[in-house]
N, C-alpha and C positions, 0 to 999 in steps of 0.2 A: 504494500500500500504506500504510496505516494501521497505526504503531507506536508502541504504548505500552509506556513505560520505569517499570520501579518497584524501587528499592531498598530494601537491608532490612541494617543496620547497617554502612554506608556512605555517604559524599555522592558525589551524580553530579556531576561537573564538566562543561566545555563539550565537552574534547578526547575523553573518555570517551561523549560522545553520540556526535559526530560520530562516531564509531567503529562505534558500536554500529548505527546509523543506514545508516553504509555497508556495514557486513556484511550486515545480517539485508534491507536495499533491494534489495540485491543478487539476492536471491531473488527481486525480482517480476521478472527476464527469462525466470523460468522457469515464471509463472504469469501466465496472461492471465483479464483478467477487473479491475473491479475490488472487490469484496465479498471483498475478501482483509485480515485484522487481525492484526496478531503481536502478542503481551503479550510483555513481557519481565520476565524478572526477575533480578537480577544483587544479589548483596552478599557474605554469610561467612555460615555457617550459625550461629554465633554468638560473640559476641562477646570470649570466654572461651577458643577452643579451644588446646586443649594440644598437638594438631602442628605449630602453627607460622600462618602465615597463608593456610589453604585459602579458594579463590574457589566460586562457585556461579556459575552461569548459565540459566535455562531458558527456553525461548521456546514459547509456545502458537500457534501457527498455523493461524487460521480460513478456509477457502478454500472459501466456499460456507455448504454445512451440514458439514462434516469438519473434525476437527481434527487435526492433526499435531503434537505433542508429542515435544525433545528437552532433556536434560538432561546438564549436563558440571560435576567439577570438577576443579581445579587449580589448583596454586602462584602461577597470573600469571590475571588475570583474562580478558587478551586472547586468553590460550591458550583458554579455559573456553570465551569467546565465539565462536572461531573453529571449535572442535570442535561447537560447536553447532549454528552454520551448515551444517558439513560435513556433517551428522547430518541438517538438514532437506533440505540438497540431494538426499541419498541419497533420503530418505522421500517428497520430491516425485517425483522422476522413476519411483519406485516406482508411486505414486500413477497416474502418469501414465499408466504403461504397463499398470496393470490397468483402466483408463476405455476407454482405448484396445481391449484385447481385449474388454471385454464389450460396447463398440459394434458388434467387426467380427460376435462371433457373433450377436448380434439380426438383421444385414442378412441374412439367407438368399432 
């Protein structure tokens, strides 16, 4: 799996890759193949805001020709990232199980 990381008024550190790396990596056990890319994107919506330090996280995940898109934020960024994950997990297996019926109904 191919993962690009891109921030937006924030700096990426090393611990913060590695992080991000083994969550969103973590997705390819559940996707075979490899033509699979996840964009990442992670910072503060901007740089100003008035509630305090809200995180962003989104990840675009290309599997094939589909794309799968989840979006999270919250107070700790690792929370953002995590809820993200859980969000593609859901959408994969989703995924999976509608591939899966529209192959059994074709076999007739």
């Amino acid at each position: 799996m191919n993962i690009n990381i891109y921030t937006k008024n924030i700096s990426l550190d090393e611990p913060l890759k590695i992080f991000i790396e083994d969550k969103i990596g973590s997705l390819s056990k559940f996707i075979k193949g490899d033509a699979v890319s996840a964009n990442v994107e992670i910072g503060k919506p901007s740089k100003h805001h008035r509630s305090g330090m809200i995180f962003r996280a989104e990840v675009n995940l290309k599997i094939g020709g589909q794309i799968l898109r989840a979006e999270s934020t919250d107070l700790d960024l690792r929370v953002a990232i995590t809820e993200v994950k859980n969000e593609l997990q859901r959408q994969i297996k989703k995924f999976k199980e509608k591939y899966a019926d529209l192959s059994r109904k074709t076999k007739k």
